[in-house]
N, C-alpha and C positions, 0 to 999 in steps of 0.2 A: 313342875318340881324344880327346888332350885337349890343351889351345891353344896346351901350347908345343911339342907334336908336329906340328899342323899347322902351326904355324910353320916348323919346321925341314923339312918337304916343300917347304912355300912359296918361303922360302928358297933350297934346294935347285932349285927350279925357276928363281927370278928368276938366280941367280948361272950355272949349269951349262946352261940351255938359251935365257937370255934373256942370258947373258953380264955382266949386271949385276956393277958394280965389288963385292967380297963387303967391303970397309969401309963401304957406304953401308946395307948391312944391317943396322942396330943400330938398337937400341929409340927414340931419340930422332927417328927417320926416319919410324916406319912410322905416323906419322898426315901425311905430306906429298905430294900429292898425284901419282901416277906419273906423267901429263901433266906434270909442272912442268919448272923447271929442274933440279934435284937428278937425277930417275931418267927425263927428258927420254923417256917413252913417246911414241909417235905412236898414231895410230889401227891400225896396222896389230898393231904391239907389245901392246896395249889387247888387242887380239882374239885375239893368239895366245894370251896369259895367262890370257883368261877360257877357250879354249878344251881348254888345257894343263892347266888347277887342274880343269875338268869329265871329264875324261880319266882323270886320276892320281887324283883321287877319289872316281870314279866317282859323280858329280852333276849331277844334269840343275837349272840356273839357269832361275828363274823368272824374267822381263825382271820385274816388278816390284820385284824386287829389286835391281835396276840404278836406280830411278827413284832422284832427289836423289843420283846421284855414289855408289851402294852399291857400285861395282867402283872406286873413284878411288884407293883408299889399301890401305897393308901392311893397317893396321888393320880396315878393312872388310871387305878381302875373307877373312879367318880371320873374319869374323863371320859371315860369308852361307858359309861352309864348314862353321864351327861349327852352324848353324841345320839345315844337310840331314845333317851327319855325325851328329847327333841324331835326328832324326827317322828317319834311318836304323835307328839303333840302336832307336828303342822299336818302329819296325815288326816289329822281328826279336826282340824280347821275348815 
C-alpha cells in the first residue's frame, strides 16, 4: 500500500465517519494539528480516529509512537500507518 492510498482510506475515514468538512481535506492542511482550530478534534474525536485507522488497517499502534504529538496531524498519522503497513508487508515476504 503506498501513501497516497493510505491517504485516500484516511481521507475517506476523516470525511464519511468523522463527518469532516471534505474541503478541509487538501494537502496544504495535513501538517495542522487535528486538536486545533481548523479540524477542532477533542479528545473523544482523537480516540475514535486512532481507533478507526487501527481497525480499517488492520494495526495494532505502539503508544511510543504517539510520544511528541505522532497522532496530532493528516501527516503523521499516514506516517505511523506507513511504518506498520511496511512491516507488515516484509513479515509476509
Amino acid at each position: 500500500m503506498n501513501r497516497d492510498e493510505i491517504f485516500e482510506i484516511l481521507s475517506d475515514i476523516l470525511v464519511n465517519k468523522l463527518k469532516i468538512n471534505e474541503n478541509l481535506i487538501r494537502e496544504d492542511n495535513f501538517d495542522e494539528p487535528l486538536t486545533g482550530d481548523l479540524f477542532g478534534f477533542n479528545e473523544i474525536t482523537l480516540g475514535y480516529t486512532f481507533l478507526e485507522v487501527q481497525k480499517i488497517f488492520e494495526i495494532d499502534i505502539n503508544g511510543r509512537d504517539l510520544d511528541n504529538y505522532g497522532f496530532s496531524t493528516i501527516n503523521k498519522i499516514v506516517s505511523i500507518i506507513e511504518k506498520y503497513v511496511e512491516s507488515e508487508s516484509l513479515q509476509t515476504v
